[in-house]
N, C-alpha and C positions, 0 to 999 in steps of 0.2 A: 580450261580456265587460264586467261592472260594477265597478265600481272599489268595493273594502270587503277586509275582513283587514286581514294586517300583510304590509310587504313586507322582504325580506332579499336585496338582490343584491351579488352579489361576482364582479366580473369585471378582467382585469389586460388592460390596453393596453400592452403592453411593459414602459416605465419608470413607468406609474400604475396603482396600483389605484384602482376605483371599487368605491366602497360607498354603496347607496341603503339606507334604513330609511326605516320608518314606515307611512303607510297605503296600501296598494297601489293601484294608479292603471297601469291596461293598458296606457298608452302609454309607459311608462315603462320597462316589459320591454325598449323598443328597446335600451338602456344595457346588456340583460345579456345573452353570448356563453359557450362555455365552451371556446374557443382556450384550448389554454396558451399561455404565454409560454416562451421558450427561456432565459430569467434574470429575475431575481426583478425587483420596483420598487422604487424610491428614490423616489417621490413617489405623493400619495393624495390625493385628491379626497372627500369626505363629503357625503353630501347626506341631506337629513330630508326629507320630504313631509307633510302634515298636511290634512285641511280647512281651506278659509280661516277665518275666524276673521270675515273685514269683508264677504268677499262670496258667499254662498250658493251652494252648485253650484261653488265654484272649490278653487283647492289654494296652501298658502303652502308656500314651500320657503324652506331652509337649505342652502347650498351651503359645501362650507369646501375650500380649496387649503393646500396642504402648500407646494406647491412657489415660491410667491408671500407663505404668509401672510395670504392674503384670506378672509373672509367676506361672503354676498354671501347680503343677504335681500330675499325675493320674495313680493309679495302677488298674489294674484286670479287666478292663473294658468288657465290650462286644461290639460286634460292632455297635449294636444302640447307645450303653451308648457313646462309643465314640464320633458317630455321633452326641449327641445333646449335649456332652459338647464343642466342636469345635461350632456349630452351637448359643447355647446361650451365647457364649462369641462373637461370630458374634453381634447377635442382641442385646446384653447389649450396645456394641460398639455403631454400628448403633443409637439407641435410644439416648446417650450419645451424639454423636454429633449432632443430630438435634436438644434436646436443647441449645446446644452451640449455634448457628444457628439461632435458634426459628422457628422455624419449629415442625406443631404439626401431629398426627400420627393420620390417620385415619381407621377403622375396614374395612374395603370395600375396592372391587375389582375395577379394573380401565380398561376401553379397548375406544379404536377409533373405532368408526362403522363409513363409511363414511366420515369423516371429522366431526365428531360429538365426544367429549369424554366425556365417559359418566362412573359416579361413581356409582357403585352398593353397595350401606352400608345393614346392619342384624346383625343380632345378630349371635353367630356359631350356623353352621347346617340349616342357613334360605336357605342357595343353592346359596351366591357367585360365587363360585367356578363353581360350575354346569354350569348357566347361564351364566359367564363369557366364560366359554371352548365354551361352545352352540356358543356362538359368534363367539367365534377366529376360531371354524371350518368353521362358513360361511365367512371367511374373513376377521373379525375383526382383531387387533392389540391389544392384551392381554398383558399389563402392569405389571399387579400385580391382584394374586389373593386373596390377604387378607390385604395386608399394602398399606395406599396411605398416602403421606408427604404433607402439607400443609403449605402456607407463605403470606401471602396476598392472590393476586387470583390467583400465583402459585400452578401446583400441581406435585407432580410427583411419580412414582410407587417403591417398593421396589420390585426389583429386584429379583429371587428367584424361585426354580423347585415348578409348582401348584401341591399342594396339593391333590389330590384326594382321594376321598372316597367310599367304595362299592358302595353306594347310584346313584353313580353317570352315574356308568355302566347301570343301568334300566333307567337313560334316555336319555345315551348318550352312547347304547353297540357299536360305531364305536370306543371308545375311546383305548378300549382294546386293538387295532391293534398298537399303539402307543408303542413307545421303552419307559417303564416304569420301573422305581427303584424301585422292594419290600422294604417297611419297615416295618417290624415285629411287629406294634405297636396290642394291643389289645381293639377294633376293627384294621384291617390293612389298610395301608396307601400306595395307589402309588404315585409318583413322577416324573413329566413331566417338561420337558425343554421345555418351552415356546415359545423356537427358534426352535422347531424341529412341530409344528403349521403351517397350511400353509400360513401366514402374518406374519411373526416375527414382533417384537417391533422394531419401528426404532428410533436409539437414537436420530435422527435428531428431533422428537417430544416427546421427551422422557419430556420434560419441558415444561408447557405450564396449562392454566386454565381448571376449569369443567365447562363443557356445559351443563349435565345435572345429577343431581342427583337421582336416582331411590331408592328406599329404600325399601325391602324387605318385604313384614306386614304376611308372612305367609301362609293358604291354604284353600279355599273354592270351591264350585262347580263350578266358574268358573274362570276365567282369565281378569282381568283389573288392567286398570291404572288409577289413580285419581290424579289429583293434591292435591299438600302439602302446605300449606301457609307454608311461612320461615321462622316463628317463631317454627310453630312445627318440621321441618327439624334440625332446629338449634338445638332444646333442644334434640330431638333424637339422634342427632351427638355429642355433648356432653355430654352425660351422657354416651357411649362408650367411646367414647377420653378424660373421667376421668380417665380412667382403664389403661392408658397409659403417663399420666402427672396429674403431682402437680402443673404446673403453669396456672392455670384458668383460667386469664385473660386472658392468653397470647392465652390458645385456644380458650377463646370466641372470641376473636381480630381478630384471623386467620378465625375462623369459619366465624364471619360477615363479612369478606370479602370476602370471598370466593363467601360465599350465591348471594351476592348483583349483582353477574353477570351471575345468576344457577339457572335454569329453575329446580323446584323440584316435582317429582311424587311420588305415591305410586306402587307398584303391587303386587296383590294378583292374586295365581294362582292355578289350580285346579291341583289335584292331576296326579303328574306324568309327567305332562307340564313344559317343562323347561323355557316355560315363553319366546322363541325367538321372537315368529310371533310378539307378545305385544309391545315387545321393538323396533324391526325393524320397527314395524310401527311409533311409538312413534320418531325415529330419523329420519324416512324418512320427519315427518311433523316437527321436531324443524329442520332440514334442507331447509326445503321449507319455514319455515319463518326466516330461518338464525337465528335462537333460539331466 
């Protein structure tokens, strides 16, 4: 794919819309998803794209914040640099108003199995992302594969093309066949619309509590789940959701409440196992006891 046309992207990250215009540039599609949001934005993000102007072969942007009042102009770029300057002024945004808000930010993927939702936290690289797709191919309803918002026992997913990683193709080579955005990163990175899954997200539960917490512990010769008392879940979840807020309290606040209605596991799974049969099982029984 060559970068030429005009581009028009409109996609809402909860409290921001982003809007790109100007001249289309492939890596820049990363920016556009077609999640709805559960309520409208209060802040917007604008960004222009253009030919550079000074340096041949590159792209100059215009970036403009609502929520700050900045503009922020960019020469010589390339078309990832592009991409992830549009993109971190997104999630600077983002992040910005869920403090506002108080609402704290979770590391872990989020999907509906069932009538179950259930939050998968790790650390990077523990297989999120993996496990989460593993789901949404049998059905589930994939959220978010890396940010989940938290408020009391609200929760809700940040919105956003999933991430994929070589890794993920060894255990999930159906994925391939998927309309996927190369980006050039080193390792490389594709990028899936979440709506293009066959259960999209539906905004109508796009808001709503965790049913079950599963937390990622890594890889041994086989595959299980163990429960977590809540005290260990909690301190594992905060010590991620420091790396994302300065107001402690306010995560532990959210955190214990959340907990206080969230059935918590572990799972460890053998190599290569995307860890589904574990987790299906796991929901079909907090389903048959209504969690």
């Amino acid at each position: 794919m060559t970068a030429g046309g005009a581009e028009n992207i409109r996609s809402q990250y909860l409290w921001v819309d982003a809007h790109v215009t100007g001249t289309a540039v492939p890596e820049v599609r990363v920016v556009e998803h077609k999640v709805a949001s559960p309520w409208s934005a209060n802040h917007r993000v604008d960004a222009h794209v253009v030919p550079s102007e000074s340096v041949p072969g590159r792209w100059d942007a215009t970036i403009r914040s609502t929520i700050d009042a900045t503009r922020e102009n960019l020469v010589g770029l390339d078309g990832l640099q592009a991409a992830e300057s549009i993109y971190r002024t997104v999630h600077r945004d983002v992040m910005t108003a869920a403090r506002i808000d108080q609402w704290t930010r979770l590391h872990a993927a989020l999907v509906d199995c069932g009538g179950v939702r259930v939050a998968i936290a790790g650390h990077s690289g523990a297989g999120k992302t993996t496990l989460s797709l593993a789901l949404a191919l049998r059905g589930a309803q994939l959220h978010a594969d890396e940010g989940v918002f938290i408020r009391g026992e609200e929760a809700v997913g940040l919105p956003r093309r999933v991430h994929v990683k070589a890794g993920t193709f060894d255990v999930l080579p159906e994925i391939s066949s998927r309309e996927l955005l190369h980006l050039p990163y080193e390792p490389p990175v594709w990028a899936l619309d979440p709506t293009s899954l066959p259960t999209p997200p539906d905004v109508a539960a796009g808001l709503r509590g965790i049913d079950v917490l599963l937390i990622l512990e890594g890889w041994s010769d086989t595959t299980r789940v163990e429960p977590v008392p809540t005290a260990v879940a909690l301190q594992s979840l905060a010590e991620q959701s420091a790396l994302w807020s300065d107001n402690h309290r306010l995560t532990l606040r959210n955190l214990a409440a959340l907990l206080s209605n969230t059935a918590c596991f572990s799972l460890t799974r053998q190599h290569l196992d995307s860890g589904i049969a574990a987790v299906e099982e796991l929901v079909a029984s907090c389903a048959t006891r209504s969690i």
